[in-house]
N, C-alpha and C positions, 0 to 999 in steps of 0.2 A: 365197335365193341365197347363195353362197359363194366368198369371193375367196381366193384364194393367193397369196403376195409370198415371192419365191425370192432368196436373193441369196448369195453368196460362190463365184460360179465364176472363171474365169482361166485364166492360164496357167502354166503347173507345167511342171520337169522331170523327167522320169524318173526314179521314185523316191520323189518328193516327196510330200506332201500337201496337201489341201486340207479343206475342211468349209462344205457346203452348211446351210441353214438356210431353213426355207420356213412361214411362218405364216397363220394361216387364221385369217379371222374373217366374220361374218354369223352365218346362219341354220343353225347346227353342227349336225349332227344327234347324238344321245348317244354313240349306240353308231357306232363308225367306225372304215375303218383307213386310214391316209396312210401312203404312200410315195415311191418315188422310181422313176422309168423313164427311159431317156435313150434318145434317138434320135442314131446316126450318120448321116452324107451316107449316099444309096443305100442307107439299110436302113433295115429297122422298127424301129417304137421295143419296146423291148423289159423288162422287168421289170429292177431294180438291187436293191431290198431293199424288203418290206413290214413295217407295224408296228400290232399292232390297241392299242386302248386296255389292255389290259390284259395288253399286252407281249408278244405273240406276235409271234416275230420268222421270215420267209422270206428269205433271199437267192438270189439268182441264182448258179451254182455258177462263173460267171468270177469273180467278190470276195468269196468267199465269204474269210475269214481277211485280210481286206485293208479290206476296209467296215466300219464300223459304223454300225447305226442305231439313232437313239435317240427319244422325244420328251419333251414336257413338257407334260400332259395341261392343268396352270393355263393353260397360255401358250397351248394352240392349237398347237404346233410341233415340226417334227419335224425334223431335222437328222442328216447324212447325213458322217460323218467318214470320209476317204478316204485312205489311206496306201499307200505300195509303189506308186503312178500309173505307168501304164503305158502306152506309145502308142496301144494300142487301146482305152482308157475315153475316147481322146477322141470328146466326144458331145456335144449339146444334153441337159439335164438335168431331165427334167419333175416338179414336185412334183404329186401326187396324193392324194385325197382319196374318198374311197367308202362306199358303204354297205355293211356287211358280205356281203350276198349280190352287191354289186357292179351293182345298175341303179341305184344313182344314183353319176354319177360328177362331180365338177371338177378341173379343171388349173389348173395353172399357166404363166405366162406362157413359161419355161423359163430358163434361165440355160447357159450357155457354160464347157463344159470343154476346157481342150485341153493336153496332152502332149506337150510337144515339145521339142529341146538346141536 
């Protein structure tokens, strides 16, 4: 099994930034990619930025030049730097973890973003 511990969501104004940070410990499997998906009210949750171990990085084409995603393969953790926040990134924020062909999957609890004056 494998656990995920998300933490540095809030509240941000317009503009502002933030930086998610989501660490994973158990039973790791080597090869893997963690990322980041967020779900708004009344929609699906949806892709935000993927990162395989050996730094392949996807983002989603809403943040793309606005996200950064990083990890730190020692540590387990992958961390999600958010600049330029906009009212519509407000979302619930899921850390994610996979297997490279993606049947094995774990979450994270999720963490709370929100955007607002």
């Amino acid at each position: 099994q494998v656990q995920l511990v998300e933490s540095g969501g809030g509240l941000v104004q317009p503009g502002g930034s933030l930086r998610l940070s989501c660490a994973a410990s158990g039973s790791i499997f080597r090869l893997n990619v963690m990322g980041w998906y967020r779900q708004a009210p009344g929609k699906q949750r949806e892709l935000v930025a993927t990162i395989t171990n050996g730094g392949t990085i996807n983002y989603a084409d809403s943040v793309k030049g606005r996200f950064t995603i990083s990890r730190d393969n020692a540590k387990n953790t992958v961390y999600l730097r958010m600049n330029s926040l906009k009212p519509e990134d407000t979302a619930v924020y899921f850390c994610n973890l996979k297997t490279p062909s993606g049947n094995v999957n774990y979450w994270g609890q999720g963490t709370q973003v929100t955007v607002s004056s």
